[in-house]
VMD Tcl script that draws the C-alpha trace (Angstrom):
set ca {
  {13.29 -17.28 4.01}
  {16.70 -16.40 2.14}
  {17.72 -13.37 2.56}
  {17.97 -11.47 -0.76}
  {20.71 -10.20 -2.40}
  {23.08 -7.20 -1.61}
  {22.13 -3.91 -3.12}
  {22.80 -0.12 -2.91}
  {21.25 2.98 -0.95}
  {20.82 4.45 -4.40}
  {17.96 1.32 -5.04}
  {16.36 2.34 -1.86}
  {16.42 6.14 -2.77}
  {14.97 5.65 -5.91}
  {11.71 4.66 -4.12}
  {9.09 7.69 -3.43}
  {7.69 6.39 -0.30}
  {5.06 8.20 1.15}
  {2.03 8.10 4.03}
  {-1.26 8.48 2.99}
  {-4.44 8.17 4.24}
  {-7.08 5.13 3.20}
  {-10.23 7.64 2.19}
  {-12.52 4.94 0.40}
  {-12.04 1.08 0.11}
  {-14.57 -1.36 -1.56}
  {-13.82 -5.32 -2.34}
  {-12.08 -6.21 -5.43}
  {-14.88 -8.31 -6.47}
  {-12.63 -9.18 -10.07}
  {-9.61 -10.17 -8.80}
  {-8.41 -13.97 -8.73}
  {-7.15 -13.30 -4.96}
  {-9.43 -11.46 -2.79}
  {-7.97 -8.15 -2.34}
  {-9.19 -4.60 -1.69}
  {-9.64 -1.02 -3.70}
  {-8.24 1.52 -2.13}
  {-8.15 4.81 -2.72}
  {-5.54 7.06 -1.03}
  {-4.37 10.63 -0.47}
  {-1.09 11.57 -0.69}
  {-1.97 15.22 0.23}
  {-0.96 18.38 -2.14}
  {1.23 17.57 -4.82}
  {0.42 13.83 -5.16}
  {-3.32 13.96 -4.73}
  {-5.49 10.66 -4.66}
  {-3.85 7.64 -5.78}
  {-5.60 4.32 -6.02}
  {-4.25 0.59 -5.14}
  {-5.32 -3.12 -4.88}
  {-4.44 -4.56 -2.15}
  {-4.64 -8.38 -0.84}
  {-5.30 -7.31 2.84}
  {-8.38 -9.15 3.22}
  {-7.49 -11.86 5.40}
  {-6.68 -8.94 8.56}
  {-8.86 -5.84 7.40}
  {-12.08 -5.34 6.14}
  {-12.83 -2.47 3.80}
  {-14.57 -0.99 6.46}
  {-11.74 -0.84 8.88}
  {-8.95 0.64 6.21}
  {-11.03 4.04 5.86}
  {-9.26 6.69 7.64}
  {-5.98 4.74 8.03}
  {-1.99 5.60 7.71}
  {-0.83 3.52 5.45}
  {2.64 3.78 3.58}
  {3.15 3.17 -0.12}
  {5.73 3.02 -3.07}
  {3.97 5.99 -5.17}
  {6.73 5.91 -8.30}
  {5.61 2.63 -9.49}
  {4.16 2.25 -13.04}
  {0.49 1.48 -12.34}
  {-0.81 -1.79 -13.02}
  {-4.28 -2.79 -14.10}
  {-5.78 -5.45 -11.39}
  {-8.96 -7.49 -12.37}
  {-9.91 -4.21 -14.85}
  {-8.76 -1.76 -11.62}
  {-6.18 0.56 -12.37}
  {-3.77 0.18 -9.52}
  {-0.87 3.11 -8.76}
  {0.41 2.69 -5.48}
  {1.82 -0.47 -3.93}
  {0.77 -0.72 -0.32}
  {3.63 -1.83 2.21}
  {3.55 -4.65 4.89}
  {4.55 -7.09 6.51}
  {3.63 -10.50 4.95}
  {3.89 -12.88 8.01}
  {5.89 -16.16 8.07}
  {3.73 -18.26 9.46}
  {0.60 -17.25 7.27}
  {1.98 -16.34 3.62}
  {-1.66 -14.59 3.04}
  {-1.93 -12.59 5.98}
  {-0.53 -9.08 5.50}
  {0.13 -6.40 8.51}
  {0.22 -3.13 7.62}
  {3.33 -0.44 7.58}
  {2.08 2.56 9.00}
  {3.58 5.86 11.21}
  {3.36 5.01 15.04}
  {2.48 9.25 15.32}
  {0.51 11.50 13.31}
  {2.13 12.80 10.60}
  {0.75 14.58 7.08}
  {-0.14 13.03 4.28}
  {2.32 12.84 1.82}
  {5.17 12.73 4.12}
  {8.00 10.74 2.61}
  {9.82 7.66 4.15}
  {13.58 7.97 4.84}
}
mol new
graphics top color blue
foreach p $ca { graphics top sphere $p radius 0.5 }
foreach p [lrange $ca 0 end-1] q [lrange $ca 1 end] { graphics top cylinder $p $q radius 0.2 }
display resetview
């Protein structure tokens, strides 16, 4: 894969990036690639934000409840197979498996609605 182009700090900085914690998740029954509801909180100030997410081929719906996760919260939310979708979830998409998605999360505990920097 190409690296993409140059850009600034300022693009970065624009993001709101933020951990959360996975507090319900149910398949996305709808959507054309299987994928996963989530429903996330931000903690105070941002509250419960909800996402779809194609994680299904590492993590059952089950398994995300109660997880870290980190996601671009600034986004303009998208509707998803008739789901409204806020947040996008971060991770790692892996080379060798274009469908299989690892999760970005803290390696500590930290609260919810800490930002990335």
């Amino acid at each position: 894969m190409e690296p993409k182009p140059e850009t600034t700090f300022d693009t970065f900085a624009a993001l709101d990036i933020r951990k959360g914690t996975v507090i319900r998740a149910e398949p996305n029954t709808g959507a054309n690639k299987p994928a996963i509801c989530l429903w996330i909180d931000f903690g105070e100030g941002v509250g419960v934000r909800q996402s779809s997410a194609q994680l299904t081929r590492r993590y059952s719906p089950e398994s995300l409840v109660g997880t870290s996760v980190l996601g671009v919260i600034n986004f303009a939310p998208r509707r998803i197979a008739g789901f409204r979708s806020e947040v996008l979830v971060l991770g790692v998409v892996t080379t060798d498996d274009p469908g299989d998605v690892i999760l970005l999360r803290p390696d500590a505990p930290c609260a919810d609605g800490s930002p990335v920097g």
